[in-house]
C-alpha positions as CSV (number, residue, x, y, z in Angstrom):
1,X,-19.4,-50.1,-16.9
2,X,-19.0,-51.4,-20.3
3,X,-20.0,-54.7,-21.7
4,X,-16.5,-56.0,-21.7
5,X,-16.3,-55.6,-18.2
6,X,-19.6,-57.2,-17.3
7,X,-18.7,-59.7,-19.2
8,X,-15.5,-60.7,-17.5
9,X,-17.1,-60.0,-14.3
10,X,-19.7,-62.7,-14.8
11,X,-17.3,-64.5,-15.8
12,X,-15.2,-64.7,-12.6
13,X,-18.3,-65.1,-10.5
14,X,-19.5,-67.9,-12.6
15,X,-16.3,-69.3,-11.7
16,X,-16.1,-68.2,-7.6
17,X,-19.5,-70.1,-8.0
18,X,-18.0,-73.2,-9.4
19,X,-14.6,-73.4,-7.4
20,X,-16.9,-73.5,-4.3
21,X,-19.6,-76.5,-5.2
22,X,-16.8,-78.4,-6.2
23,X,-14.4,-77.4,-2.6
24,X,-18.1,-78.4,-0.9
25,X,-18.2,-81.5,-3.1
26,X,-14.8,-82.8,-2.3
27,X,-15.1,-81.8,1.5
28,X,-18.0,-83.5,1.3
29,X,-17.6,-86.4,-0.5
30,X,-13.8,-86.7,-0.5
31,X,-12.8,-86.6,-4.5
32,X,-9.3,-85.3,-4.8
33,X,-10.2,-84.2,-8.3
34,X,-12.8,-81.9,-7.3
35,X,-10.5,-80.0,-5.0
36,X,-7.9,-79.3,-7.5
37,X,-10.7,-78.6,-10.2
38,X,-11.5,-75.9,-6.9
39,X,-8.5,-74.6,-6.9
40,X,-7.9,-74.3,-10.8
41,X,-11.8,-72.5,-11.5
42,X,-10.8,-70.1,-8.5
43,X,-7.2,-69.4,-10.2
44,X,-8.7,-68.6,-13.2
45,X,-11.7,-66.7,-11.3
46,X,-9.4,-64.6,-10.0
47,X,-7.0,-64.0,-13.1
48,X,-10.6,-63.4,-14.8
49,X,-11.7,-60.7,-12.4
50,X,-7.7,-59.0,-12.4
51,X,-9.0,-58.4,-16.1
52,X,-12.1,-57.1,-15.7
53,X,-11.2,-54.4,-13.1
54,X,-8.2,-53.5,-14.6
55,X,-10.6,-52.5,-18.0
56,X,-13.4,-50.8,-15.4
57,X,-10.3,-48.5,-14.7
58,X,-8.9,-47.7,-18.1
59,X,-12.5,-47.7,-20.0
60,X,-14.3,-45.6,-17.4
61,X,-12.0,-43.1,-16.2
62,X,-13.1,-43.0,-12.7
63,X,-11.3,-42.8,-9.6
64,X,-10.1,-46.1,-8.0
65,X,-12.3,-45.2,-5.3
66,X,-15.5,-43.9,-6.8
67,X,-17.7,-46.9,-6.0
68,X,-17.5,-50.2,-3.7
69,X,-17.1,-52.3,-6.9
70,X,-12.7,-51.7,-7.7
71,X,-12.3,-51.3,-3.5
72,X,-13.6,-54.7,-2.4
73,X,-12.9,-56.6,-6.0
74,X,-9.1,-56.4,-4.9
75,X,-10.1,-57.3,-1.2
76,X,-11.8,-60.3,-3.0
77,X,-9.0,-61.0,-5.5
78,X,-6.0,-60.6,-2.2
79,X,-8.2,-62.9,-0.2
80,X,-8.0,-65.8,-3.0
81,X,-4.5,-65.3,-3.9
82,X,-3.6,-65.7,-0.1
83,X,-5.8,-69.0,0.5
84,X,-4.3,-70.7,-2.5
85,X,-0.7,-69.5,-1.7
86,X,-1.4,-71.0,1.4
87,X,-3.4,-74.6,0.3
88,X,-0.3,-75.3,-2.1
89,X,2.7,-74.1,0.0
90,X,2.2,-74.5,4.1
91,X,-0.3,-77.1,6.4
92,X,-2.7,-74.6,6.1
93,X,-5.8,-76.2,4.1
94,X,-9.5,-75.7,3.0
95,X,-9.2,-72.1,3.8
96,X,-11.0,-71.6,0.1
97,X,-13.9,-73.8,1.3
98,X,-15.1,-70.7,2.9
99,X,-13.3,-67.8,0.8
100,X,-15.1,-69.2,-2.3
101,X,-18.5,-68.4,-1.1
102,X,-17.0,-65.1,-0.1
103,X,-16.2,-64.5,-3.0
104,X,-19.1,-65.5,-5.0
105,X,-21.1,-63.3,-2.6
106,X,-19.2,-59.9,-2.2
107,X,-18.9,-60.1,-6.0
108,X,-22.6,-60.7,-6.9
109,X,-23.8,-58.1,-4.3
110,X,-21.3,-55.3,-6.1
111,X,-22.4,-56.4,-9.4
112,X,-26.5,-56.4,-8.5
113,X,-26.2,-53.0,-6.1
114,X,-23.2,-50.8,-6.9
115,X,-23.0,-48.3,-4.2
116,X,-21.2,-44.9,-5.5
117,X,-19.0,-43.0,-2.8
118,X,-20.1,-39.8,-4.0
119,X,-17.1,-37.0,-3.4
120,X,-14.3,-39.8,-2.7
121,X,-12.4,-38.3,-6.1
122,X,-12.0,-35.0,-5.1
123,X,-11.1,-35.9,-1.5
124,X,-8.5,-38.3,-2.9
125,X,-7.5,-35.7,-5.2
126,X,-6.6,-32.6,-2.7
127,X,-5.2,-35.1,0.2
128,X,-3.5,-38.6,-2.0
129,X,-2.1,-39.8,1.1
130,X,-5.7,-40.8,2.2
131,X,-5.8,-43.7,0.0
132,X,-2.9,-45.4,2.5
133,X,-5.7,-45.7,5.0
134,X,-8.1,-47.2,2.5
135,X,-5.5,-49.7,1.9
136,X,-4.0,-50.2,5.1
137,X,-7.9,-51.2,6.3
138,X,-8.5,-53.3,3.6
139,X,-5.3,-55.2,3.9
140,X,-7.0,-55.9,7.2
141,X,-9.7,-56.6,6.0
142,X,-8.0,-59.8,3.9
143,X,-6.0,-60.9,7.4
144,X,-9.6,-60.7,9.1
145,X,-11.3,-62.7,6.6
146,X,-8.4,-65.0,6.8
147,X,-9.4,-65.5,10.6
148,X,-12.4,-65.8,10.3
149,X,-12.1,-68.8,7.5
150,X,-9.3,-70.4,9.7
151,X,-11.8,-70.0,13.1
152,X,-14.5,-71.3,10.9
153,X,-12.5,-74.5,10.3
154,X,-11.7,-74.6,13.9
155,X,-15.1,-74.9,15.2
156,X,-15.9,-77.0,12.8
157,X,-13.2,-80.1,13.4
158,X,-13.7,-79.3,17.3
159,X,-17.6,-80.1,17.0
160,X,-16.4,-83.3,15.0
161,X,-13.8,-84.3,17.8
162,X,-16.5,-83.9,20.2
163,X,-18.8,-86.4,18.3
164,X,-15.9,-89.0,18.0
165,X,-15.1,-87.9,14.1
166,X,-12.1,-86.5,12.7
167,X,-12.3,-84.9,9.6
168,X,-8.6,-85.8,7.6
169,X,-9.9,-83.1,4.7
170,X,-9.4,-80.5,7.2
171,X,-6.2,-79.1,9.2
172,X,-6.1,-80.5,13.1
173,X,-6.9,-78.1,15.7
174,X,-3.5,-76.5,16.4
175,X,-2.7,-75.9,13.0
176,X,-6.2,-73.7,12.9
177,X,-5.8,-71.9,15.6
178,X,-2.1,-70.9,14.8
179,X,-3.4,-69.6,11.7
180,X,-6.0,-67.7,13.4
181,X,-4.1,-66.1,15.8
182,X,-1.6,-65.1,12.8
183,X,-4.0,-63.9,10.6
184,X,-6.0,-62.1,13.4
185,X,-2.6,-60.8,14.6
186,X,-1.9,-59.1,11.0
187,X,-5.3,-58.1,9.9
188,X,-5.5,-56.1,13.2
189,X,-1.9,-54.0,12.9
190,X,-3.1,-53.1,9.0
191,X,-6.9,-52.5,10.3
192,X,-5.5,-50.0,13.6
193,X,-3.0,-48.3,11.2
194,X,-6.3,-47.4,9.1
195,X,-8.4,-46.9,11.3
196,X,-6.4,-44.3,13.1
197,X,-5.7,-42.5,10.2
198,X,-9.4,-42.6,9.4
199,X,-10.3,-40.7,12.7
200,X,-7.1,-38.8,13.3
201,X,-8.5,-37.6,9.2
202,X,-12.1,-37.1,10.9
203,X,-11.1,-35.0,13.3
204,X,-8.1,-33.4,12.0
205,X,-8.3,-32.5,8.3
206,X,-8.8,-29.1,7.0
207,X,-12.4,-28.7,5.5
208,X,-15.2,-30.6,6.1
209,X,-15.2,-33.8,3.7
210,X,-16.7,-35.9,6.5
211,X,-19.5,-35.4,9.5
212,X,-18.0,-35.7,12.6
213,X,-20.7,-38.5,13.2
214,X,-19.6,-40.5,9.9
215,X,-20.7,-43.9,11.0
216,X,-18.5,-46.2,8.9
217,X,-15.7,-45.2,11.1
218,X,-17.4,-45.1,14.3
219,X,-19.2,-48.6,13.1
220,X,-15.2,-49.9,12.6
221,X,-14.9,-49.6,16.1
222,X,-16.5,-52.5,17.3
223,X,-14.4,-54.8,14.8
224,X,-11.4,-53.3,16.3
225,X,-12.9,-54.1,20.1
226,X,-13.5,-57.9,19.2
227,X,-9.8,-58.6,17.6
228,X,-8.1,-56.8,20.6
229,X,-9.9,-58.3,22.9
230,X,-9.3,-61.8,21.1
231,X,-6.0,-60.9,20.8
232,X,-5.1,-60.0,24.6
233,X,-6.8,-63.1,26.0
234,X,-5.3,-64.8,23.2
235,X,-1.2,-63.8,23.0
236,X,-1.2,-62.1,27.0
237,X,-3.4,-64.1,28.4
238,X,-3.0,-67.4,27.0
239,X,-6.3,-68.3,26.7
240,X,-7.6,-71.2,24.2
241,X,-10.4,-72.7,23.4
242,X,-13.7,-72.3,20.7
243,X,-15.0,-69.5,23.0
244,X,-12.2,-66.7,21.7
245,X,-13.4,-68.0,18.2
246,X,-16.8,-66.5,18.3
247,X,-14.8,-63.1,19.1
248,X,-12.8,-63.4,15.6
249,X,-16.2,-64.5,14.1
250,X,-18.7,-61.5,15.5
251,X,-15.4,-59.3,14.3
252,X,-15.3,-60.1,10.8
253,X,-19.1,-60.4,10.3
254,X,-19.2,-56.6,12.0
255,X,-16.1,-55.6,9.9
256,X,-17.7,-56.8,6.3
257,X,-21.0,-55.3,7.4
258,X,-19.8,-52.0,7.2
259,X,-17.7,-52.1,4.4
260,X,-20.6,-53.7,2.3
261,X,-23.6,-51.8,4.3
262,X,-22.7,-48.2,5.6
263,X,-21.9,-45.6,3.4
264,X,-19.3,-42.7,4.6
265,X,-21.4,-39.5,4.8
266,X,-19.5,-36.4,2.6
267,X,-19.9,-33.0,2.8
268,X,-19.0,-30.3,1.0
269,X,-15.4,-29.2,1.1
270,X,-14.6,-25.5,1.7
């Protein structure tokens, strides 16, 4: 990576870092300056960190793929772009109070421990149409992470309601869990569409690029478990309350922990 893209890099999480004291310090402390000072440093965060990967590409030459840093930079940077869409257009608010620290995180883990996927470049370059189910999981990826910020909120005004409070920074109760449902809903017909690909690819493509026992799709199994499980008790069964929260929760935290954790195991090709 050269110094140009460090250097924007930094730059954007400098500014993820920023755009989430000051969400913090408005949510707590209920400045409306320091929310849209938020929302500006994470506009430009974003813009910043468009820049930087955009250079990693031309300047290094490498495959989209080749390492964790380009794959979840844009789930970071689709993540963003959806919250603040959201804050400025629809009821749906303070979803960045929890993407910003996201952010800041998944960025400063790439930047600190890049993890290569060695022989992603020449599996992408015999079979191209493999890169649809690296995009159709981290699209729901971005719709999980959206649940799990809107859930978030969710428990967090119901444990104020309970105490007699009622936070007016964050959306009421029905407006969070519509938007977890929604986003749970779309995150999980983008995350099946991948994943399915991913196994029907396991079991089903010619060579051997991947162990039959390749635990980062066996490992996105249990993600999928806890959204359709949420989602049947949820859209069939009707079901409400903080407990089918948790469920969105445990899915997401399982979902980022092996995208950021466990590595696919390649083997040679024939």
């Amino acid at each position: 990576m050269t110094a140009a893209c460090i250097t924007f890099l930094g730059t954007s999480l400098l500014l993820y870092l920023a755009g989430a004291l000051l969400y913090l310090s408005h949510f707590l402390h209920r400045r409306g300056t320091w929310e849209e000072w938020g929302r500006r440093a994470l506009s430009w965060g974003v813009a910043i960190h468009a820049v930087g990967i955009l250079m990693h590409f031309l300047f290094s030459g490498l495959s989209p793929f080749s390492n964790l840093l380009p794959v979840i930079s844009l789930l970071i940077i689709a993540g963003l772009i959806v919250g603040l869409v959201l804050e400025r257009y629809s009821r749906i608010r303070r979803l960045n109070l929890l993407l910003a620290p996201l952010a800041f995180f998944g960025l400063l883990y790439l930047l600190l421990m890049p993890v290569r996927l060695e022989g992603a470049t020449s599996v992408l370059l015999h079979y191209p149409w493999l890169g649809v189910h690296v995009g159709a999981t981290l699209l729901g990826n971005v719709g999980f992470a959206l649940a799990f910020a809107s859930a978030t909120i969710y428990l967090v005004q119901g444990r104020l309601l309970k105490q007699g409070r009622l936070n007016s920074l964050l959306p009421a109760l029905d407006t969070a869990a519509s938007a977890t449902y929604r986003f749970a809903a779309t995150g999980f017909a983008f995350f099946t569409l991948g994943l399915g690909m991913g196994i029907l690819w396991l079991f089903g493509a010619p060579g051997e690029y991947l162990a039959r026992s390749d635990t980062k799709i066996w490992m996105a199994v249990p993600s999928w478990v806890f959204f359709a499980t949420y989602l049947y008790l949820r859209g069939l069964r009707g079901s409400h309350g903080s407990r089918l929260k948790w469920l969105v929760i445990l899915g997401f935290l399982t979902a980022a922990a092996n995208l950021l954790v466990v590595r696919h195991h390649f083997v040679d090709g024939p």
